[in-house]
BALUMMI-948634 format. One record per residue (C-alpha): x, y, z; chain; residue in one letter; residue number from 1. Coordinates in steps of 0.2 Angstrom, whole numbers, always signed. Example, Ala and Ser with C-alpha at 12.3 -4.5 7.8 and 13.67 -1.06 7.14 Angstrom:
2
@x: +62 | y: -22 | z: +39 | chaine: A | residu: A | num: 1
@x: +68 | y: -5 | z: +36 | chaine: A | residu: S | num: 2
% end
This chain:
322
@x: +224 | y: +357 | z: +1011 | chaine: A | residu: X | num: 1
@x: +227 | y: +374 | z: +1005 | chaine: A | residu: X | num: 2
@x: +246 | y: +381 | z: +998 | chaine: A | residu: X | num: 3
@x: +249 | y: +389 | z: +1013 | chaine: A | residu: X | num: 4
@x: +248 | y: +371 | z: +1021 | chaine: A | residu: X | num: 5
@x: +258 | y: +364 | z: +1005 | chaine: A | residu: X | num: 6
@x: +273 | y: +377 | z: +1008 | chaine: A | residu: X | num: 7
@x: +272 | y: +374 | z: +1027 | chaine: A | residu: X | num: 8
@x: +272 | y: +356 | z: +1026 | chaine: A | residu: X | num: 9
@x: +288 | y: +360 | z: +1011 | chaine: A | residu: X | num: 10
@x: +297 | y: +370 | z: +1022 | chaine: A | residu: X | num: 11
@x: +297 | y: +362 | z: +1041 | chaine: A | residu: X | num: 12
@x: +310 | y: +352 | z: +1038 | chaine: A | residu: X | num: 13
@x: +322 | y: +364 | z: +1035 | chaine: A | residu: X | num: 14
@x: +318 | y: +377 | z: +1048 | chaine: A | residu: X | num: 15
@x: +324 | y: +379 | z: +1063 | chaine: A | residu: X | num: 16
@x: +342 | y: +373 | z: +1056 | chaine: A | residu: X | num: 17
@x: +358 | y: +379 | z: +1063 | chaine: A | residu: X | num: 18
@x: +370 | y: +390 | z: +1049 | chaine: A | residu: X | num: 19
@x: +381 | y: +376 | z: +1045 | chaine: A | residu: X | num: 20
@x: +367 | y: +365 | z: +1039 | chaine: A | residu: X | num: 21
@x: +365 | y: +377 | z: +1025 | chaine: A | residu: X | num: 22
@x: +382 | y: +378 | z: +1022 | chaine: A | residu: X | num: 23
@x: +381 | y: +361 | z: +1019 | chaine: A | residu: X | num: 24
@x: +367 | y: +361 | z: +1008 | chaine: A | residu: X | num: 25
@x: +373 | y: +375 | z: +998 | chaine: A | residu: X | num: 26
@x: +391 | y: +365 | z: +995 | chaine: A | residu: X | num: 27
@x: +382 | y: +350 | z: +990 | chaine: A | residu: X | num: 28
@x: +369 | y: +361 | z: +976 | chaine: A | residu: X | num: 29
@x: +386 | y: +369 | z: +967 | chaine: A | residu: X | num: 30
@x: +397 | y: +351 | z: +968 | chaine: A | residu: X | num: 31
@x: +381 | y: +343 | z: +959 | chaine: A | residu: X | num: 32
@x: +380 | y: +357 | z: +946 | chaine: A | residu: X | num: 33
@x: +399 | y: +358 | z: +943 | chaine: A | residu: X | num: 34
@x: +396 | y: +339 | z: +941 | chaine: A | residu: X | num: 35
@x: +381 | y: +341 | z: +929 | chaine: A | residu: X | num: 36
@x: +390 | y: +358 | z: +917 | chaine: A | residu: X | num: 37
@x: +405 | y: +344 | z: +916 | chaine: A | residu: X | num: 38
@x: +397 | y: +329 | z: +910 | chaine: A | residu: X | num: 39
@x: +386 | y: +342 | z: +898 | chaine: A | residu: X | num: 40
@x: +401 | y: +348 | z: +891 | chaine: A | residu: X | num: 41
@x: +412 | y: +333 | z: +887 | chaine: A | residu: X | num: 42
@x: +396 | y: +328 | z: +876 | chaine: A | residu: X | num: 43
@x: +396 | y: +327 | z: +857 | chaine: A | residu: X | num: 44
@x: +383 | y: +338 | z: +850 | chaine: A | residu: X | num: 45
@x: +378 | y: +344 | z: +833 | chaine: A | residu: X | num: 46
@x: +370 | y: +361 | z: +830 | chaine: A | residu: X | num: 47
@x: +370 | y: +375 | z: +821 | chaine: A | residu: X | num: 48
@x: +382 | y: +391 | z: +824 | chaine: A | residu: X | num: 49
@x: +388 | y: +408 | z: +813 | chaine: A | residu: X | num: 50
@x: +408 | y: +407 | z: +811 | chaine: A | residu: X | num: 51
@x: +416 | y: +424 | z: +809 | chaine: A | residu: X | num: 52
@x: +426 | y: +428 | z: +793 | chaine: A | residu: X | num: 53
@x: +439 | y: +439 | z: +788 | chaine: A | residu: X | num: 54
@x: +441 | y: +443 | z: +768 | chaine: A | residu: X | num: 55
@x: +457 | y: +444 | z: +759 | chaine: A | residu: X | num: 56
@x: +461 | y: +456 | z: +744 | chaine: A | residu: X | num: 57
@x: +471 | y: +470 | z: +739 | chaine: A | residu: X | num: 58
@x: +465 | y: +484 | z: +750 | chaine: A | residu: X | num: 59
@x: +478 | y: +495 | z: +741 | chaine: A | residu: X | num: 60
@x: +466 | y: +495 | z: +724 | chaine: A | residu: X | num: 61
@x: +448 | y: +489 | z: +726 | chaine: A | residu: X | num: 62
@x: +434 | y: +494 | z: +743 | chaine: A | residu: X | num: 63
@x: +420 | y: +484 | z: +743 | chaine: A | residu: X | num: 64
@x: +405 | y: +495 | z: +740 | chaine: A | residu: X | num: 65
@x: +393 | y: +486 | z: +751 | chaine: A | residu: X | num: 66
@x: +397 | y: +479 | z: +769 | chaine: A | residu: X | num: 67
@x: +404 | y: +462 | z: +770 | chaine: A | residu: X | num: 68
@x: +397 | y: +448 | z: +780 | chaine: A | residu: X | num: 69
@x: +406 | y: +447 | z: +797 | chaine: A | residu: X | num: 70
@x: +398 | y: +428 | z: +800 | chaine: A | residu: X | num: 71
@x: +392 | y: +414 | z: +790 | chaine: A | residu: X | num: 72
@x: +380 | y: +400 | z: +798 | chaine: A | residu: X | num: 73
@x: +387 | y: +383 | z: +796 | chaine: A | residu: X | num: 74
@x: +381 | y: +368 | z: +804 | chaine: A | residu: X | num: 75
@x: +392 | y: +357 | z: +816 | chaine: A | residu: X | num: 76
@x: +397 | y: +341 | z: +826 | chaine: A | residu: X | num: 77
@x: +411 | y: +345 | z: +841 | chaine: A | residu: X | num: 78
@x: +411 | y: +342 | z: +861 | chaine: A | residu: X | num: 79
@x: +401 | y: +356 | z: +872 | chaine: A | residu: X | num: 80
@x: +418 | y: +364 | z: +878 | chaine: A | residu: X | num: 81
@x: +424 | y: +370 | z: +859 | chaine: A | residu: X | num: 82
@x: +404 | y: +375 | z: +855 | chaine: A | residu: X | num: 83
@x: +405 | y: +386 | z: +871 | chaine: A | residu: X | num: 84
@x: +424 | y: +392 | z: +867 | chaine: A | residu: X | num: 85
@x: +413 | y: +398 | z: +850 | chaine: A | residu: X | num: 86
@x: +400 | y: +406 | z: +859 | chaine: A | residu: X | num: 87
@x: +412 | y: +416 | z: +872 | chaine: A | residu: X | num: 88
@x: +425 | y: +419 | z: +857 | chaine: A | residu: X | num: 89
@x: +438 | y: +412 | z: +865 | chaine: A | residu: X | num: 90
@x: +454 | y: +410 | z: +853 | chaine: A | residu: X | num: 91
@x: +444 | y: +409 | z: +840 | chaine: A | residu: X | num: 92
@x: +453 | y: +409 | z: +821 | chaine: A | residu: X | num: 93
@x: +444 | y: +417 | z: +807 | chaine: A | residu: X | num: 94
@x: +439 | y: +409 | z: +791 | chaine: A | residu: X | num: 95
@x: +450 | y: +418 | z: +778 | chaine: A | residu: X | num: 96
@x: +442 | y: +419 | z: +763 | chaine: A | residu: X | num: 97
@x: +452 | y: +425 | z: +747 | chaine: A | residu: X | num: 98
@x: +444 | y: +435 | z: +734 | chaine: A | residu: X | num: 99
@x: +452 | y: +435 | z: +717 | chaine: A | residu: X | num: 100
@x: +446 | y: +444 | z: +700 | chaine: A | residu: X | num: 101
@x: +441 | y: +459 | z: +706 | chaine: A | residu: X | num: 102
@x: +431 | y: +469 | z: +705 | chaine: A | residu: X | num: 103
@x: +422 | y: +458 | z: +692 | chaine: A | residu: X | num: 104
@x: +418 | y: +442 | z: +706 | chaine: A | residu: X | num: 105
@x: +401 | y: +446 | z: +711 | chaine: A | residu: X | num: 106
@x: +397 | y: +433 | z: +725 | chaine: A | residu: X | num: 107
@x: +406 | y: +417 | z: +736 | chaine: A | residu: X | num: 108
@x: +397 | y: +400 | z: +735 | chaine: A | residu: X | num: 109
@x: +396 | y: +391 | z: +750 | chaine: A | residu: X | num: 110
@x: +407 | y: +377 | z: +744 | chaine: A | residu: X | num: 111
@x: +420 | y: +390 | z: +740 | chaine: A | residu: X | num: 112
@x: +420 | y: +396 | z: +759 | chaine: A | residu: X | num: 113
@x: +423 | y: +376 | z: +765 | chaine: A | residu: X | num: 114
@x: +440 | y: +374 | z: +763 | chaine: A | residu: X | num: 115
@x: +444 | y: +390 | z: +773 | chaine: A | residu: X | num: 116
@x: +432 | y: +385 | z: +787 | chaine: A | residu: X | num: 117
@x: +440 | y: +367 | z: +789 | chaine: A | residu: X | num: 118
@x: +457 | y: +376 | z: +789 | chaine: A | residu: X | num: 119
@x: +451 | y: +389 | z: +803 | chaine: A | residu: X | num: 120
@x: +440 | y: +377 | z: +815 | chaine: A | residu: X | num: 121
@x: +448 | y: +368 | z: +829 | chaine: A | residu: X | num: 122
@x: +439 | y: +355 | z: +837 | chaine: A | residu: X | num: 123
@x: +425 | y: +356 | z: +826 | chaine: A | residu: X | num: 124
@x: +417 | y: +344 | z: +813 | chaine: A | residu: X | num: 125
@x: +410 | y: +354 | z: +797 | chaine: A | residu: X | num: 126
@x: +395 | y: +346 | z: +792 | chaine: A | residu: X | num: 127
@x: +390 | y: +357 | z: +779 | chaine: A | residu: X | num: 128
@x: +387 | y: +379 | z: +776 | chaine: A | residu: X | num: 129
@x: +369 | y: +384 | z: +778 | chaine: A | residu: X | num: 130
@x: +373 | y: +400 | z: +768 | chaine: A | residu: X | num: 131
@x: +371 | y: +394 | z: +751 | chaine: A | residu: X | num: 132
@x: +378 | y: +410 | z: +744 | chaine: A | residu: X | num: 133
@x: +387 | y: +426 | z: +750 | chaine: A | residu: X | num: 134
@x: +385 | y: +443 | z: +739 | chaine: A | residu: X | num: 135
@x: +399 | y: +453 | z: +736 | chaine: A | residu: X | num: 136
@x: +402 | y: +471 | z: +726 | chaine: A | residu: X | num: 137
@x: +419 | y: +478 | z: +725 | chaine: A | residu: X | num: 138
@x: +425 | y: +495 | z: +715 | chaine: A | residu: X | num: 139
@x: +440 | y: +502 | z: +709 | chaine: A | residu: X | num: 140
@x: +448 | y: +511 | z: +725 | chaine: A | residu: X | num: 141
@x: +453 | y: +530 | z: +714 | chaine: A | residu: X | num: 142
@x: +462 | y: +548 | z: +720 | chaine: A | residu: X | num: 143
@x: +455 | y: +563 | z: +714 | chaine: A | residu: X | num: 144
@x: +461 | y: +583 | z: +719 | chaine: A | residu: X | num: 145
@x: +447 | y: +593 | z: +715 | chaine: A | residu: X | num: 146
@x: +446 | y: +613 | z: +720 | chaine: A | residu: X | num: 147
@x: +433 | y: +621 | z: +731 | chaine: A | residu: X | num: 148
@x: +420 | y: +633 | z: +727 | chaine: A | residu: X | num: 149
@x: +406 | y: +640 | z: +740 | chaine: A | residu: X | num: 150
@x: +389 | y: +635 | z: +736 | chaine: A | residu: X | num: 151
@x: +379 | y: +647 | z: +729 | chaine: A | residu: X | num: 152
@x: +362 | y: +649 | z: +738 | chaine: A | residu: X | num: 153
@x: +346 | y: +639 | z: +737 | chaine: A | residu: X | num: 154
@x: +337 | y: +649 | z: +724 | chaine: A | residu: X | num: 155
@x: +353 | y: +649 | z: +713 | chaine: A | residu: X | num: 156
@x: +358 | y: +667 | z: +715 | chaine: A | residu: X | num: 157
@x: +376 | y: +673 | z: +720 | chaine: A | residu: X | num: 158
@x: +382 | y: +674 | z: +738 | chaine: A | residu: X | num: 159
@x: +386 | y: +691 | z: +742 | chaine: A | residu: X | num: 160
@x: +401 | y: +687 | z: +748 | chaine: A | residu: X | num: 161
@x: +418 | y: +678 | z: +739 | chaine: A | residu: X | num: 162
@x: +427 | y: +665 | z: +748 | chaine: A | residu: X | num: 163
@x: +447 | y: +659 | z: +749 | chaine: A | residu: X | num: 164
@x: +450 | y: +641 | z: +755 | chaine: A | residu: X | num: 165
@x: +464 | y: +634 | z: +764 | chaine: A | residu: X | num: 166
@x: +468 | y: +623 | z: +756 | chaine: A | residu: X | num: 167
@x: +461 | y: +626 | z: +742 | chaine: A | residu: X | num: 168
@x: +459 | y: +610 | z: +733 | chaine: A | residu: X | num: 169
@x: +456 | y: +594 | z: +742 | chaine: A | residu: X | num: 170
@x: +461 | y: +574 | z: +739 | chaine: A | residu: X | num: 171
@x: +444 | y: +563 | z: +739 | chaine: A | residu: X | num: 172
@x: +447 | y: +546 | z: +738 | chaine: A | residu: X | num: 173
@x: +436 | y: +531 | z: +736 | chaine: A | residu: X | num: 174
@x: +425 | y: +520 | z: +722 | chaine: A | residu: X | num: 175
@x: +429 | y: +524 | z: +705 | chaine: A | residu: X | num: 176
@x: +411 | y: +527 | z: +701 | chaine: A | residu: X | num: 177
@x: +408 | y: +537 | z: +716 | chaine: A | residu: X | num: 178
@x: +422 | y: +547 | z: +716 | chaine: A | residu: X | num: 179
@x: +420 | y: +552 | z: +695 | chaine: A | residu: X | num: 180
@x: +402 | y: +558 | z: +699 | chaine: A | residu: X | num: 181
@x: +411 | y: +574 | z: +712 | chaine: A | residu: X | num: 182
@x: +408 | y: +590 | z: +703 | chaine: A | residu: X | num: 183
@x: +421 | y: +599 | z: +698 | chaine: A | residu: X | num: 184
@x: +425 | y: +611 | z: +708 | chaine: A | residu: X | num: 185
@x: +417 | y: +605 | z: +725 | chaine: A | residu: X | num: 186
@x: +404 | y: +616 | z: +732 | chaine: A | residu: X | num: 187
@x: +408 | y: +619 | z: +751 | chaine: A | residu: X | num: 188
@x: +392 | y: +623 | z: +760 | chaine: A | residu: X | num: 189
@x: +394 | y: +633 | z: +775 | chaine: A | residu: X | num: 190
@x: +382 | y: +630 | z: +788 | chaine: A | residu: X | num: 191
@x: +375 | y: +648 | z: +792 | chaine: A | residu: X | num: 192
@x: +379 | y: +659 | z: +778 | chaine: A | residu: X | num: 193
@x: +381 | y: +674 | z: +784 | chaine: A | residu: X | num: 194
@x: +376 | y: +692 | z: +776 | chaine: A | residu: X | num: 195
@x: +396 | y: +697 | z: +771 | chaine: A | residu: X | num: 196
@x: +414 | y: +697 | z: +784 | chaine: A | residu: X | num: 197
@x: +429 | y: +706 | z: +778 | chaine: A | residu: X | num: 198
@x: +438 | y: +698 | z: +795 | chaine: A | residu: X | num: 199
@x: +440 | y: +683 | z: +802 | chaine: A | residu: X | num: 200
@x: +438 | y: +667 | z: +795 | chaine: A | residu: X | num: 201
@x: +426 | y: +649 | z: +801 | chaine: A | residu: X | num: 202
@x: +431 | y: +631 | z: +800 | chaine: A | residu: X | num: 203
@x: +417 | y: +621 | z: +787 | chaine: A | residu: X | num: 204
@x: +418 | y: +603 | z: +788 | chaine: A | residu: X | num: 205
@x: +419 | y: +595 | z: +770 | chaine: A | residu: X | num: 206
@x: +409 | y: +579 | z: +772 | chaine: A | residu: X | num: 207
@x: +407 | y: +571 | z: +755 | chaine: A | residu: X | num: 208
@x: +398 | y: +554 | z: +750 | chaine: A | residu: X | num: 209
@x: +399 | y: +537 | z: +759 | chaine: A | residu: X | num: 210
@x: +415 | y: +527 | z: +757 | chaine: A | residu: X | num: 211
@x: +426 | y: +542 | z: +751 | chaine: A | residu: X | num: 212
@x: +438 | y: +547 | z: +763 | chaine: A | residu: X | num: 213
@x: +446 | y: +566 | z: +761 | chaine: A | residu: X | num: 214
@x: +467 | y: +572 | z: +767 | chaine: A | residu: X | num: 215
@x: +458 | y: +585 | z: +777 | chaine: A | residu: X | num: 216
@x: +441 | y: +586 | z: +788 | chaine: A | residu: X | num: 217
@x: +439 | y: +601 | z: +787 | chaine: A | residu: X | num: 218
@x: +444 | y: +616 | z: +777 | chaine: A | residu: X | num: 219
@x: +445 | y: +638 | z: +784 | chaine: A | residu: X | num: 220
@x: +436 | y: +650 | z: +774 | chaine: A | residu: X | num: 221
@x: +439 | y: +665 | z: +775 | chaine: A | residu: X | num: 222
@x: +423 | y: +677 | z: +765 | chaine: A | residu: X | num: 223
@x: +426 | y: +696 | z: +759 | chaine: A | residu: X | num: 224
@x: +415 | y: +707 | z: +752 | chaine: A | residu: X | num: 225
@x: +410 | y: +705 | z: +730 | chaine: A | residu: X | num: 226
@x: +410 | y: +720 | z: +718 | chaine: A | residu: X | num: 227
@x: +395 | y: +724 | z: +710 | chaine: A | residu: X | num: 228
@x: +392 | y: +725 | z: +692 | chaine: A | residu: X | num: 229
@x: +382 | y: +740 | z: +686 | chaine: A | residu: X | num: 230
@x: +373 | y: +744 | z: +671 | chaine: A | residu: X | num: 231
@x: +359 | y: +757 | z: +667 | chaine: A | residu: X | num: 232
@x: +342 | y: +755 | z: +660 | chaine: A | residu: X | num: 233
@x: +327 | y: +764 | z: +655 | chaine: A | residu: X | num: 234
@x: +310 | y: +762 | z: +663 | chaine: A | residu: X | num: 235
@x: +293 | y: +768 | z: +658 | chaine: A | residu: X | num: 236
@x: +287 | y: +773 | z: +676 | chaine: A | residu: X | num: 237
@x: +268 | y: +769 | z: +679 | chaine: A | residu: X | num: 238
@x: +259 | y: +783 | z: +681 | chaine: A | residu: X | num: 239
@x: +248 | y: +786 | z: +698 | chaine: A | residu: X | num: 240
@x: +232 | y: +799 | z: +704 | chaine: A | residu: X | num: 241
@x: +235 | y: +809 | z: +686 | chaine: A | residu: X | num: 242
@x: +220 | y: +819 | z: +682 | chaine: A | residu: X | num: 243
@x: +208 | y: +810 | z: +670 | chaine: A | residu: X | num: 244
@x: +206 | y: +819 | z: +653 | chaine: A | residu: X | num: 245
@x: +216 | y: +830 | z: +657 | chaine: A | residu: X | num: 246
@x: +231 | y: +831 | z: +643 | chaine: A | residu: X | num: 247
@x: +247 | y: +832 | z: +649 | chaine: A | residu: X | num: 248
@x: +265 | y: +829 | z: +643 | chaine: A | residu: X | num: 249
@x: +280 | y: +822 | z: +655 | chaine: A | residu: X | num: 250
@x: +298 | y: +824 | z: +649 | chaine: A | residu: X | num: 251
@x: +305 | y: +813 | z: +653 | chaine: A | residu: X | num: 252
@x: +294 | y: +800 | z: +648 | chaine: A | residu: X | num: 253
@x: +309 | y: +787 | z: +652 | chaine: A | residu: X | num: 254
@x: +318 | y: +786 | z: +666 | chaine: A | residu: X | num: 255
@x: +336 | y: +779 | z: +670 | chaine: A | residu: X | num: 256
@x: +340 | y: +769 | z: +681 | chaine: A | residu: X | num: 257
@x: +357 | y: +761 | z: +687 | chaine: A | residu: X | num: 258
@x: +356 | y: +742 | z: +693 | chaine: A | residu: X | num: 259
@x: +369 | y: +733 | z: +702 | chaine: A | residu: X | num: 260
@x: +371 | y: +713 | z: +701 | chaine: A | residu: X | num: 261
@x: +384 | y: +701 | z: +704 | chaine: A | residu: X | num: 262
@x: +394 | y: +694 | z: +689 | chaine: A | residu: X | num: 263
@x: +386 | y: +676 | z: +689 | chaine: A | residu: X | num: 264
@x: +369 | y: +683 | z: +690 | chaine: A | residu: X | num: 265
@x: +370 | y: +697 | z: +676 | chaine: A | residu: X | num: 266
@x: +365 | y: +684 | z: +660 | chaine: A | residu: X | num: 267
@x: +350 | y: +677 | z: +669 | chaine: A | residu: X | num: 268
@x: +345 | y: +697 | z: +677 | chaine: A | residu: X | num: 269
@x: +325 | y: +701 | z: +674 | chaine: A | residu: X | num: 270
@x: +324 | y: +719 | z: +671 | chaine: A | residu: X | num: 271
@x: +307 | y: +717 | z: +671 | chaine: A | residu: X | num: 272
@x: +305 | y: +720 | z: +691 | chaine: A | residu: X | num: 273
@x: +313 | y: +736 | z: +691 | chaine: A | residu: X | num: 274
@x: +298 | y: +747 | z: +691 | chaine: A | residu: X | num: 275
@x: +296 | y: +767 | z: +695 | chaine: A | residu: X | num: 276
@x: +281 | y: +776 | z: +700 | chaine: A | residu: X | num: 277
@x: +274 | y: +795 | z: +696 | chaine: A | residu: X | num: 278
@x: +262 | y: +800 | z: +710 | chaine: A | residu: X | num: 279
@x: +253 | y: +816 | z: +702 | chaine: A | residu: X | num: 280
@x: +248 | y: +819 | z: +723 | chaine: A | residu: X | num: 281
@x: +267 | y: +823 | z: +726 | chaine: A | residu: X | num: 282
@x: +264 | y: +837 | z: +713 | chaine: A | residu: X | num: 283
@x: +278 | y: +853 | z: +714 | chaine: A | residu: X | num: 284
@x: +266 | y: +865 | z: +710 | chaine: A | residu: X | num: 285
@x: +281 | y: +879 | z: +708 | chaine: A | residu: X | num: 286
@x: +288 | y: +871 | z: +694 | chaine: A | residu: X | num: 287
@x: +278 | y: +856 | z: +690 | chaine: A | residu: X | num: 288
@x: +291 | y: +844 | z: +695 | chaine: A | residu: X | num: 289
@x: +287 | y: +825 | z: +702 | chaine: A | residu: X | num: 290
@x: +300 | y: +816 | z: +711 | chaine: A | residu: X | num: 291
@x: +299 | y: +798 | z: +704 | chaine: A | residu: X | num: 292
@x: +299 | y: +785 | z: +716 | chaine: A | residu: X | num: 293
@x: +311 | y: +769 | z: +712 | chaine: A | residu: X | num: 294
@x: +298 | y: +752 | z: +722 | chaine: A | residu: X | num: 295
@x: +308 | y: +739 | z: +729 | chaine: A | residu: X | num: 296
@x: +318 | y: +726 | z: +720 | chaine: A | residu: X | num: 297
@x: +321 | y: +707 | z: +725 | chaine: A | residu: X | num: 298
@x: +340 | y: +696 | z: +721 | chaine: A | residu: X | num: 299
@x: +346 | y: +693 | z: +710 | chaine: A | residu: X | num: 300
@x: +346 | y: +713 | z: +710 | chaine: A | residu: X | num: 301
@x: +357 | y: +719 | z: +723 | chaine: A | residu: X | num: 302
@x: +354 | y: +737 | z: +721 | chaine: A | residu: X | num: 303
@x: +346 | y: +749 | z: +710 | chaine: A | residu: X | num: 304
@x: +347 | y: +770 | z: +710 | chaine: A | residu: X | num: 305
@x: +337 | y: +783 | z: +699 | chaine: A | residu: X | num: 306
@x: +348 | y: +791 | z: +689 | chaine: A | residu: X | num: 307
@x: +333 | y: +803 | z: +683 | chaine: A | residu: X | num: 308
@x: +330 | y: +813 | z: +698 | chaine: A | residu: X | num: 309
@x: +315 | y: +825 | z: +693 | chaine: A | residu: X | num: 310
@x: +300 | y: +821 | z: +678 | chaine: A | residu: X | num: 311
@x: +292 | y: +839 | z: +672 | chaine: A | residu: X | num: 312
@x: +274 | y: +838 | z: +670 | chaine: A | residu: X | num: 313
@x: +265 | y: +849 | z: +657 | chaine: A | residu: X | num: 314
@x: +245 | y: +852 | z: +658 | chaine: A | residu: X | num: 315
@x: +237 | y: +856 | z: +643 | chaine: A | residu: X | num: 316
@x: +222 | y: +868 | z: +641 | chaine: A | residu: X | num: 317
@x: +207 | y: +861 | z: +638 | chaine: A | residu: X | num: 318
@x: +197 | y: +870 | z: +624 | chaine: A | residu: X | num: 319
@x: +179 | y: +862 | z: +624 | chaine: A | residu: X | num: 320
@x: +172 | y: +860 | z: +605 | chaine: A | residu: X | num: 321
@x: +158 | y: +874 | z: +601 | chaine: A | residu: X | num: 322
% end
């Protein structure tokens, strides 16, 4: 016999039936389940379950530095209906578990958690707490005002631009150890710095580490233009295409040259990139002038102008010996 035999010979009875037959069967399949859930659920049973928690302490001075355990696992004797009332969370009381001596207590035992889940469970037997221990790490909860600053950019240099804050300081708040490690001032980073805006003004958000909280999100800035500090120098310009042994005299042999910076990178400034060229091809032959040529300069330099605008080139006769 095949099983498409096995399935005919299954099913014949049943076919062929009139709707209210099924009705029938259909009644008689949910009374002897409802039957079955009932008698399951007024049996004892002992198993293991995770009981929520809620923690006591003094909100208003110490914040617990790592996430507390919502749950501890117990193990438990109680009928099916207040094991499934757990499962569905059906008017379930928290275990309140009181934490004094902060922030020096470092963990809860389990023992210590027992009377506060015998005083919370309702219909339950505790039989004991699987969790043998439960780590906790609180902080000092600290205020600190601290001003705000723009960021300067990746390579250290000044932005060339200067910002005003409203408001201009702002209230962190948080773990003592997190909250002393903040610079003073904050550094605001905006998150496209522009090249400079004299109108206008753009909303930064403040951010800041995890578990600090700020009065304000977000703080407007408003960026204006900074003055440049000049100074002049002298350069020795590198000469170019001059005529080999050939003597000649340039006057003169330094050049000046006027650099602009802003005032936070004037210390660290290397003069040293500030470079001129004489190009003996560019020669005015009228009156044996070059134009010196200034080569391009990189931040922190913001600027840079020859001050000398004209180098007189002398030739020397050449008198071979006899």
């Amino acid at each position: 016999m095949n099983a498409r035999n096995i399935a005919r010979w299954f099913i014949s009875p049943f076919s062929g039936q009139e709707r209210s037959y099924w009705r029938a069967i259909t009644a008689c399949f949910l009374a002897a389940s409802t039957f079955w859930l009932l008698n399951a659920l007024n049996k004892v049973y002992t198993t293991r379950i995770t009981y929520p928690l809620e923690w006591r302490y003094d909100a208003r001075r110490y914040v617990p530095v790592q996430p507390l355990p919502r749950e501890v696992a117990v193990n438990v004797t109680g009928r099916g209906w207040k094991l499934l009332r757990r499962s569905l969370m059906l008017d379930v009381r928290p275990a309140e578990i009181q934490l004094e001596r902060l922030p020096g207590t470092r963990y809860v035992a389990g023992l210590q958690m027992r009377p506060a889940l015998l005083a919370a469970m309702e219909g339950l037997q505790l039989n004991y707490v699987l969790t043998d221990t439960i780590f906790v790490e609180f902080d000092r909860l600290v205020t600190r005002r601290l001003p705000l600053m723009l960021s300067p950019s990746a390579d250290g240099a000044a932005l060339p631009f200067v910002a005003r804050f409203e408001p201009d300081s702002i209230t962190f708040r948080g773990p003592s150890q997190v909250i002393a490690r903040l610079a003073s001032p904050y550094l605001v980073h905006l998150p496209q710095a522009p090249a400079g805006s004299s109108s206008g003004s753009i909303r930064v958000p403040i951010g800041g580490p995890n578990l600090v909280n700020t009065d304000v999100q977000n703080v407007k800035v408003r960026l204006q233009p900074r003055p440049l500090v000049s100074q002049v120098i002298s350069v020795m310009p590198a000469l170019h295409n001059f005529p080999v042994g050939q003597p000649y005299t340039i006057r003169p042999v330094m050049l000046r040259v006027e650099v602009q910076s802003f005032a936070e990178d004037t210390a660290h400034l290397d003069l040293k990139q500030v470079r001129a060229l004489l190009d003996f091809g560019q020669l005015h032959v009228a009156d044996s002038t070059l134009q010196p040529l200034l080569m391009p300069t990189q931040p922190p330099v913001r600027g840079a102008r020859l001050l000398t605008p004209l180098v007189r080139v002398s030739l020397s006769r050449y008198s071979p010996r006899h």
